[in-house]
Rosetta silent file (secondary structure, phi, psi, omega in degrees, C-alpha in Angstrom):
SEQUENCE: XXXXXXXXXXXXXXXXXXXXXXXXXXXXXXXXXXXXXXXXXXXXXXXXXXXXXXXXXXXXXXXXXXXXXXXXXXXXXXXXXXXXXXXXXXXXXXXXXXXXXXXXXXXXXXXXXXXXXXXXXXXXXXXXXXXXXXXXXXXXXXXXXXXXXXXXXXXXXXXXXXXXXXXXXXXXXXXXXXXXXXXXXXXXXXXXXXXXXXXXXXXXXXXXXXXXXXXXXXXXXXXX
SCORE:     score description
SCORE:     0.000 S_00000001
   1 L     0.000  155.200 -172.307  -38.414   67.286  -94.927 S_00000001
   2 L   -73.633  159.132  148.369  -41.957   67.750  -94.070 S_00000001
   3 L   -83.569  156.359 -153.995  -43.690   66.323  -91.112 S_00000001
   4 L   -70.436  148.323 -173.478  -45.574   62.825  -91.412 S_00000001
   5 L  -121.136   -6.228 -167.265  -49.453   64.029  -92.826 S_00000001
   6 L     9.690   64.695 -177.382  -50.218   60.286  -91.757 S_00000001
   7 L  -147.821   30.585 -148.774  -52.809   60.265  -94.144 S_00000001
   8 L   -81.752  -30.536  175.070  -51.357   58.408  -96.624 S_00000001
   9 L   134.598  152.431  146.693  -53.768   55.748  -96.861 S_00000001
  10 H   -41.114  -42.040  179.116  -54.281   52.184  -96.863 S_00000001
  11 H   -55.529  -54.559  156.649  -53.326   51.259  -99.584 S_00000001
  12 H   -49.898  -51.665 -167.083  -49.567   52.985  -99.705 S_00000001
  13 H   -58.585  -59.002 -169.180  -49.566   51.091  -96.188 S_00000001
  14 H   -58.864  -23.332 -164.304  -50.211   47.674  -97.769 S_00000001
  15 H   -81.537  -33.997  165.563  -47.753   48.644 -100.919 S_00000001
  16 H   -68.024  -40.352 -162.129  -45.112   49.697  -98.048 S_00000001
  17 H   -93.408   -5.710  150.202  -45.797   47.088  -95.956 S_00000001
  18 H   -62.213  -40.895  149.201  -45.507   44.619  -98.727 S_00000001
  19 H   -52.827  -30.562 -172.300  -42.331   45.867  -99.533 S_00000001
  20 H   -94.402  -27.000  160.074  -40.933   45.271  -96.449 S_00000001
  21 H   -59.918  -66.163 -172.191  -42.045   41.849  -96.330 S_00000001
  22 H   -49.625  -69.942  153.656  -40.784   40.462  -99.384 S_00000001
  23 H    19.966  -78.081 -177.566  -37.422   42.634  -97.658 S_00000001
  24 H   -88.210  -18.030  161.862  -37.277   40.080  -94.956 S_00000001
  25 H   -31.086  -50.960 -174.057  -38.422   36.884  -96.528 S_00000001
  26 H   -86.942   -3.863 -173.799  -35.226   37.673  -98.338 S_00000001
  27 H   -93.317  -54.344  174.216  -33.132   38.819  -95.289 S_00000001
  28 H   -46.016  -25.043 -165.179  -34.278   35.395  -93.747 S_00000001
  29 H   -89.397  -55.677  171.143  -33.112   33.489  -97.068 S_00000001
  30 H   -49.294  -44.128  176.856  -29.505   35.638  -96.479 S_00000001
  31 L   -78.327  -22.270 -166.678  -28.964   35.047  -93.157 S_00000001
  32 H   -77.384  -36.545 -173.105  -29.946   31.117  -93.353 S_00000001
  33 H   -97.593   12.697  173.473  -27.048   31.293  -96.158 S_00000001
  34 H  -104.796  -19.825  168.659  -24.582   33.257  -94.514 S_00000001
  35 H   -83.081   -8.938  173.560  -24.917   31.105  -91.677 S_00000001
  36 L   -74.139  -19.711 -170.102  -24.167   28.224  -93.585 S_00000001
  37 L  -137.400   14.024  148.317  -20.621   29.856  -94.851 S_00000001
  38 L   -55.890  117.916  154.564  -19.425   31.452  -91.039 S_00000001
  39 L   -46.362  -23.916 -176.526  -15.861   30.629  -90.696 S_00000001
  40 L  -125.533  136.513 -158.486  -16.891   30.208  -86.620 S_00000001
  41 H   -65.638  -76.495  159.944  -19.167   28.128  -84.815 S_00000001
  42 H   -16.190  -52.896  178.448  -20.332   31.517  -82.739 S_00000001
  43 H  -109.494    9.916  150.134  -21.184   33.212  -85.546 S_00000001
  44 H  -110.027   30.791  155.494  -22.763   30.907  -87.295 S_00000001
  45 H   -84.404  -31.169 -175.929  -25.281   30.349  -84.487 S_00000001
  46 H   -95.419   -6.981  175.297  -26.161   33.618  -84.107 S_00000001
  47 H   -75.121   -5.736 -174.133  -26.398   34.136  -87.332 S_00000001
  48 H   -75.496  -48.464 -176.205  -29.252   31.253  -87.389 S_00000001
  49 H   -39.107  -68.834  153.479  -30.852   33.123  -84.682 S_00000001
  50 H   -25.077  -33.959  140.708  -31.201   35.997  -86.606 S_00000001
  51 H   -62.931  -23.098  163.619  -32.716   34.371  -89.389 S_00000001
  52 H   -36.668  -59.283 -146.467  -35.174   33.310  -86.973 S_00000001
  53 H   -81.083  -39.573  164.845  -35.771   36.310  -86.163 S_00000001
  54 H   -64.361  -42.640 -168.653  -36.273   37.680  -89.997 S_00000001
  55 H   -73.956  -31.462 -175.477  -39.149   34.987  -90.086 S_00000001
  56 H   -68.092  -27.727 -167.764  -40.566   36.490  -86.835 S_00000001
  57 H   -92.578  -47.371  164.782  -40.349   39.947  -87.698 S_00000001
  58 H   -46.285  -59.446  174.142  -42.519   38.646  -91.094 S_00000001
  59 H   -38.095  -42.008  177.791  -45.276   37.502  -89.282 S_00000001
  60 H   -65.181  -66.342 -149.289  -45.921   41.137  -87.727 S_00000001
  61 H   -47.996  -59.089 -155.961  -45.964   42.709  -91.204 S_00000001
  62 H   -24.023  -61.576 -172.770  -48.472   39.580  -92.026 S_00000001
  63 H   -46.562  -49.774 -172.490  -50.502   40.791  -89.124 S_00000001
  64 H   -99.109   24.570  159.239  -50.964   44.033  -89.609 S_00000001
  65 H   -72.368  -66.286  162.305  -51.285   43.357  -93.349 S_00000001
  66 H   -47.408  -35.104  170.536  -54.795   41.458  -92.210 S_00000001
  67 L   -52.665  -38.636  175.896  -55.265   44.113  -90.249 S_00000001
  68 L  -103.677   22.223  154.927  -55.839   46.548  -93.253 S_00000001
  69 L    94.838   12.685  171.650  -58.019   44.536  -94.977 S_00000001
  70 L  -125.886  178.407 -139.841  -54.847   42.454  -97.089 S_00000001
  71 L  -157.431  129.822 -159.648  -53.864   39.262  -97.686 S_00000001
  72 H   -77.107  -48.810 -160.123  -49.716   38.884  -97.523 S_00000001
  73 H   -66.703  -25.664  176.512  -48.338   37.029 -100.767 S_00000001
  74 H   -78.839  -13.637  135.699  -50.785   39.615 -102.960 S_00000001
  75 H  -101.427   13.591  168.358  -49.102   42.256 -101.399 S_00000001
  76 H  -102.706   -9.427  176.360  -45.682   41.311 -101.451 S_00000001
  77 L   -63.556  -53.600 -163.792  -45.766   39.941 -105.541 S_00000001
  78 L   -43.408  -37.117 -170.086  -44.986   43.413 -106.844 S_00000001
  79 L  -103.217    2.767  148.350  -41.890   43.531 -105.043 S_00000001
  80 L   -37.944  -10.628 -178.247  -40.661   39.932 -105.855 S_00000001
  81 L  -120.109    1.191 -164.034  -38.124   41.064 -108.333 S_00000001
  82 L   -50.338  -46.684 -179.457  -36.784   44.019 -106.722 S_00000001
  83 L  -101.385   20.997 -150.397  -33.766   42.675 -105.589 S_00000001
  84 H   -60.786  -58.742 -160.875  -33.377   40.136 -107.963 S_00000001
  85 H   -74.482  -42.770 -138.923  -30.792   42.446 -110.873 S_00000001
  86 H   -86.385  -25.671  165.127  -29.361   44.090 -107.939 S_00000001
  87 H   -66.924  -41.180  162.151  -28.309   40.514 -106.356 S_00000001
  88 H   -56.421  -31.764 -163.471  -26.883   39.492 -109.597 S_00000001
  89 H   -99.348  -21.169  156.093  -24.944   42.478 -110.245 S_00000001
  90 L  -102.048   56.854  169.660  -22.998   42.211 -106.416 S_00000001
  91 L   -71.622  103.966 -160.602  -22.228   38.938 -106.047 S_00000001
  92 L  -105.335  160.708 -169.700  -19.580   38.809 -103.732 S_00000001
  93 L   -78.322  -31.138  165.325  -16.591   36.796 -103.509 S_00000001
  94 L  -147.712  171.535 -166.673  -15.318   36.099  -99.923 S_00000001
  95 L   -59.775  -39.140  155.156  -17.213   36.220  -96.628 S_00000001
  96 L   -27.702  -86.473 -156.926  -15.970   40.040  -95.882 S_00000001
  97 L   -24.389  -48.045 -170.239  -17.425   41.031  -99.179 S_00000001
  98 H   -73.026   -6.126 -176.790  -20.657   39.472  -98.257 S_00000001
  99 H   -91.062  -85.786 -152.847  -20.855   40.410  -94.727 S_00000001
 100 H   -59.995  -28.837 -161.443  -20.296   44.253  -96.055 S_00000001
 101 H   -81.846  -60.738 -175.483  -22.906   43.896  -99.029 S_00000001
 102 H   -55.704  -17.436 -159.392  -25.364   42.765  -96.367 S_00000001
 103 H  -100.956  -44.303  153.607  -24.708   45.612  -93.874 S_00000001
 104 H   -65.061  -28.352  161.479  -24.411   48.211  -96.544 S_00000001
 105 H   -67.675  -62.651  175.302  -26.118   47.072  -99.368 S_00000001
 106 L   -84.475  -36.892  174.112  -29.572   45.899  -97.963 S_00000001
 107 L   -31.852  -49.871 -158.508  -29.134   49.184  -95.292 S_00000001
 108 L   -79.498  -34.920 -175.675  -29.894   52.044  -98.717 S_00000001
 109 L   -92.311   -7.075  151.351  -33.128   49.942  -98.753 S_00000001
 110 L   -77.495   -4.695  164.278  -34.073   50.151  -95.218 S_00000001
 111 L   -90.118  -73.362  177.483  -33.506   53.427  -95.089 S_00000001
 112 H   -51.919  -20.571  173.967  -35.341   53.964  -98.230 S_00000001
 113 H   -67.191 -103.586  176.272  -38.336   51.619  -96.461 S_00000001
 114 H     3.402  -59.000 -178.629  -37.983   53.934  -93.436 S_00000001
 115 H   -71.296  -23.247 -170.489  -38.339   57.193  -95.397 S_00000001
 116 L  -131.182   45.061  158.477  -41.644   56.246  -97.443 S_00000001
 117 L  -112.969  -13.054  178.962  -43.326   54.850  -94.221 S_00000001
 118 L   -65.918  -15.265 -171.719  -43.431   58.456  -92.794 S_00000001
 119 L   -87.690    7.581 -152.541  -46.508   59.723  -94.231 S_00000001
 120 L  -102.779 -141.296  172.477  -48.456   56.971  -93.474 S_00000001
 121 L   -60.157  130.591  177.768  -50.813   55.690  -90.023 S_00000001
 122 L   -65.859   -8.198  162.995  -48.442   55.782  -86.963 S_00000001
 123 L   -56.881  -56.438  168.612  -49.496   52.208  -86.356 S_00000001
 124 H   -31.179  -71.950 -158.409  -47.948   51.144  -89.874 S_00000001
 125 H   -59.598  -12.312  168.647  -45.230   53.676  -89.252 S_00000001
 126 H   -96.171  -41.454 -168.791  -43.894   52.115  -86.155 S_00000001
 127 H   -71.140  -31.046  170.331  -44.248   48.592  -86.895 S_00000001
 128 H   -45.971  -54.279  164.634  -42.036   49.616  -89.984 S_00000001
 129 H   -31.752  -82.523  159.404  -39.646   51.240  -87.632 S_00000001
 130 H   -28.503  -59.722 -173.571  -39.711   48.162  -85.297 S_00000001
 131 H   -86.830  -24.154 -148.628  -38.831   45.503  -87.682 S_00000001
 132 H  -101.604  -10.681  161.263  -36.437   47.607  -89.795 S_00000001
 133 L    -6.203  129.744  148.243  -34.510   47.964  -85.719 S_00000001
 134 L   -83.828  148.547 -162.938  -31.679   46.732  -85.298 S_00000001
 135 L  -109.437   55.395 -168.611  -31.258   43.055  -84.072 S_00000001
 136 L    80.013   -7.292 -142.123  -27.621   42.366  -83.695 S_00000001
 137 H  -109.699  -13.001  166.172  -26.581   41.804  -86.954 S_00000001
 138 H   -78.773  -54.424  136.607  -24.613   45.358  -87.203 S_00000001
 139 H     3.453 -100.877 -173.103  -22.881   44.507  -84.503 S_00000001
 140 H   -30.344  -55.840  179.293  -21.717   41.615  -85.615 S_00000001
 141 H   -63.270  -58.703 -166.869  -20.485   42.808  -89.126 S_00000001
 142 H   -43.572  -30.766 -171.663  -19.052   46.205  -87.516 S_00000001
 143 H   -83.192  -30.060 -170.532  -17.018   43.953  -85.267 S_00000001
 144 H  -108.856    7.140 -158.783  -15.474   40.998  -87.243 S_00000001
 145 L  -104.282  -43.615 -171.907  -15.216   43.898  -90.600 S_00000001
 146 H   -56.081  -62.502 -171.352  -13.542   46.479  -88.177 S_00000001
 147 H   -75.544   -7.109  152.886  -11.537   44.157  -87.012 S_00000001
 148 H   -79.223  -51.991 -173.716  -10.204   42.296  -90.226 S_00000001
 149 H   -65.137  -44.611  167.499   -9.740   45.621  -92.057 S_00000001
 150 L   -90.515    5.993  155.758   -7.106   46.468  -89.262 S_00000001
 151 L   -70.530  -67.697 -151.345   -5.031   43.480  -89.413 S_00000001
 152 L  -106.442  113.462  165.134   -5.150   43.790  -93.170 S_00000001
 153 L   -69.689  -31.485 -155.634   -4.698   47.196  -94.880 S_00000001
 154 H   -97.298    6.248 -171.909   -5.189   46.174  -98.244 S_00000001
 155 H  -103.059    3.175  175.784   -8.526   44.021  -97.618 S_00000001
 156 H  -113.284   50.451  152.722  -10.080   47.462  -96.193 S_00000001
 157 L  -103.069  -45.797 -151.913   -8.827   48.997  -99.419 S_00000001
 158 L  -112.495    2.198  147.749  -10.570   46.537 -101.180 S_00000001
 159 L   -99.892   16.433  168.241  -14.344   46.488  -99.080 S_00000001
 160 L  -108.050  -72.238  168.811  -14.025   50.337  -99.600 S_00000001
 161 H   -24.616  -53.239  170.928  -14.204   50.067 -103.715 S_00000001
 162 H   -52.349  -50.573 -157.846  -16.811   47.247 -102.725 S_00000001
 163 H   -88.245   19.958 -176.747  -18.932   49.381 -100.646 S_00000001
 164 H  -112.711  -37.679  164.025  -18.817   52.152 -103.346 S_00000001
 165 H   -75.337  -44.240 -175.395  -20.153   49.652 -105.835 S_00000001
 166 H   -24.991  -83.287 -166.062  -22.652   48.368 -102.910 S_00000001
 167 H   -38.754  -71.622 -140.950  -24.442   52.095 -102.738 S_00000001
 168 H   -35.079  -55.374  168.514  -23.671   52.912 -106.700 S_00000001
 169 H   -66.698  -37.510  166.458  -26.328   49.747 -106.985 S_00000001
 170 H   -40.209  -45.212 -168.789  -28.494   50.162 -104.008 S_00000001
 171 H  -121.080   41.508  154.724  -29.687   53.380 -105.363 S_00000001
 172 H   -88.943  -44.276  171.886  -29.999   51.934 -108.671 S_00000001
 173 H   -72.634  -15.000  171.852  -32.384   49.544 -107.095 S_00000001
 174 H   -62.566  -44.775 -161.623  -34.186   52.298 -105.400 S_00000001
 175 H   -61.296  -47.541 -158.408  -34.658   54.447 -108.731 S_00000001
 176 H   -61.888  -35.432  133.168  -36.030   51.205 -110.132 S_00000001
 177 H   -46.905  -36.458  136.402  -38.603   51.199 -107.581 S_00000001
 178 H   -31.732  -47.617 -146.393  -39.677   54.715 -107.824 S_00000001
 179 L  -111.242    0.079 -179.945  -40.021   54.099 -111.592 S_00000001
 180 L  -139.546    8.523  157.628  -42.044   51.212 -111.243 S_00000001
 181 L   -89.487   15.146 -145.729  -44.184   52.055 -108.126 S_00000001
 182 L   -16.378  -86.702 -120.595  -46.472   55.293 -108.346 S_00000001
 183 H   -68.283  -70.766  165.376  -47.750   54.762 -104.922 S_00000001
 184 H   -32.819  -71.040 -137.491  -43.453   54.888 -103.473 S_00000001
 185 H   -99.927   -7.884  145.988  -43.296   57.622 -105.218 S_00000001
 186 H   -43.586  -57.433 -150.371  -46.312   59.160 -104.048 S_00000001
 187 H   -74.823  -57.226  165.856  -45.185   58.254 -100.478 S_00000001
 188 H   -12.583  -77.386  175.881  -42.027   60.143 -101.807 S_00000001
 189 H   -59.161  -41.591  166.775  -43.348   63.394 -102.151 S_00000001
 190 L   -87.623   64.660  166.803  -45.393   63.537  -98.976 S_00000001
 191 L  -159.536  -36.416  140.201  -42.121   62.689  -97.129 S_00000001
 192 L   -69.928 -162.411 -163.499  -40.327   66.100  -98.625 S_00000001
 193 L   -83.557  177.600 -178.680  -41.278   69.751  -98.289 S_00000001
 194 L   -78.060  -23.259  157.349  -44.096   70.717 -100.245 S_00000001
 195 L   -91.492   23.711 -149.970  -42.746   72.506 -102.527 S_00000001
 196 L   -83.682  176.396 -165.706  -40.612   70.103 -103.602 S_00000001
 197 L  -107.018  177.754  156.856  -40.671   69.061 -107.378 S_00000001
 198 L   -76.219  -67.271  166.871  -40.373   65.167 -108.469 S_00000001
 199 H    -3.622  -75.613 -173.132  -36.890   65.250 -109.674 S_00000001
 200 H   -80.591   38.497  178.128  -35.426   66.996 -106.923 S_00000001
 201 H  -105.360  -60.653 -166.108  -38.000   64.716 -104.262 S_00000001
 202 H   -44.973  -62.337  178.819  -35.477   61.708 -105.982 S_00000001
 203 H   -46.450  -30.617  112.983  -32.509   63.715 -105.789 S_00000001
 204 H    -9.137  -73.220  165.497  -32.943   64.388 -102.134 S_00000001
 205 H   -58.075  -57.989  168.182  -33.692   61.160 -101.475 S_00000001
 206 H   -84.324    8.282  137.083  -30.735   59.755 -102.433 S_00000001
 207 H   -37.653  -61.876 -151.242  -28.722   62.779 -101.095 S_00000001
 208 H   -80.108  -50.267 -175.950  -29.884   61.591  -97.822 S_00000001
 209 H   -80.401   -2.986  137.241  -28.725   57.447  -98.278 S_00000001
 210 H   -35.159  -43.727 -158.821  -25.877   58.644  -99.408 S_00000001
 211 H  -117.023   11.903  146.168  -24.695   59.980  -96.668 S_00000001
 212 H   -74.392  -20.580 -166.635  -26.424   56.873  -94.027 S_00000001
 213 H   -79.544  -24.840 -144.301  -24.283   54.428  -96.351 S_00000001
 214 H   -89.437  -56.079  176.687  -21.321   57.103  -95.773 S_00000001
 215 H   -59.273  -18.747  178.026  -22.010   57.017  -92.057 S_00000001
 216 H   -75.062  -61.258 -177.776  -22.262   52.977  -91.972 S_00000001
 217 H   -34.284  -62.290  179.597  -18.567   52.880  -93.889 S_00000001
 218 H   -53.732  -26.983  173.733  -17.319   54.932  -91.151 S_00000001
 219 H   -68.929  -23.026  169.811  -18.120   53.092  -88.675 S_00000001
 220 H   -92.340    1.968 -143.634  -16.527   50.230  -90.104 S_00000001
 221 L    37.096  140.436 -127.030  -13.353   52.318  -90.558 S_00000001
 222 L   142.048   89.809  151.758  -13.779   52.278  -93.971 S_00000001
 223 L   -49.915  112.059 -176.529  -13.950   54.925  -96.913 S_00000001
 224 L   -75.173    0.000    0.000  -16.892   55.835  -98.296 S_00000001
């Protein structure tokens, strides 16, 4: 990959930074309902926090949305449906599943956030950084996932086929942004080498969140 030309524009900043709102609007909306269906009193406090935290993390994008001259729900509308099919199509089944969907699942698009924030102003490109951080919540999953999965062989048999569907969609929902963004896939292009082609920019791209979901699995002991 190239280095950041941070010249990408405003405009890519508000379409990125729009994306990543609507991102946590719904990561606040996830966490408020995962905290509602913790098996433990512990974890579903921190998981409140943490949605908290999702609303708090919004507010920056707002700001430096205003900052560039935008106005937040008109740039976040585009991206209202993104994760809409891709929410439909994993709907998981017990709290494990759903714990793993969030840490793996929503991850290929924070990654993918991550990657087509590089070209742009290093102001953008940090606060993107910054919010996409982690705040505990990998932890958490890595800890009670790890630790369930080695008690039980056959339920980490069965969150490794899930987290194999997880990506398979994740970078279904990706293409489907690329194919319905110019401006992503703009951001795309100036985030590989120069000579890269479009195809192969895509192919690449999901080369590379391939192998962060493949490093997230592991971590959970886990096959990817």
């Amino acid at each position: 990959m190239s280095e950041p030309t941070a010249d990408a524009g405003p405009d890519n900043a508000l379409a990125v930074l729009g994306m990543l709102a609507y991102s946590e609007l719904a990561a606040f909306s996830r966490l408020a309902a995962d905290a509602t269906l913790a098996p433990s009193l512990d974890q579903r406090l921190e998981l409140s926090r943490m949605a908290g935290m999702a609303l708090e993390r919004l507010e920056q994008v707002s700001d430096r949305v205003g900052e560039l001259g935008g106005e937040l729900q008109p740039v976040m509308q585009p991206f209202a449906g993104v994760l809409v099919e891709f929410d439909r199509r994993t709907e998981p089944s017990t709290w494990w599943e759903r714990l793993l969907k969030a840490y793996v699942g929503y991850g290929v698009a924070d990654d993918f956030c991550r990657m087509v924030a590089a070209p742009l102003d290093p102001t953008t490109r940090d606060l993107v950084v910054q919010v996409l951080g982690d705040d505990g919540h990998a932890g958490l999953v890595v800890t009670a996932l790890s630790e369930a999965g080695a008690q039980d062989a056959t339920l980490a048999s069965r969150l490794a086929l899930w987290g194999r569907r997880l990506v398979g969609e994740s970078l279904g929902a990706v293409q489907g942004v690329l194919a319905a963004h110019p401006r992503m896939r703009d951001l795309l292009m100036q985030t590989m080498d120069d000579d890269v082609v479009p195809g192969e920019a895509q192919q690449r791209l999901f080369a590379v969140l391939t192998a962060e979901h493949s490093r997230r699995m592991e971590r959970l002991g886990l096959t990817p």
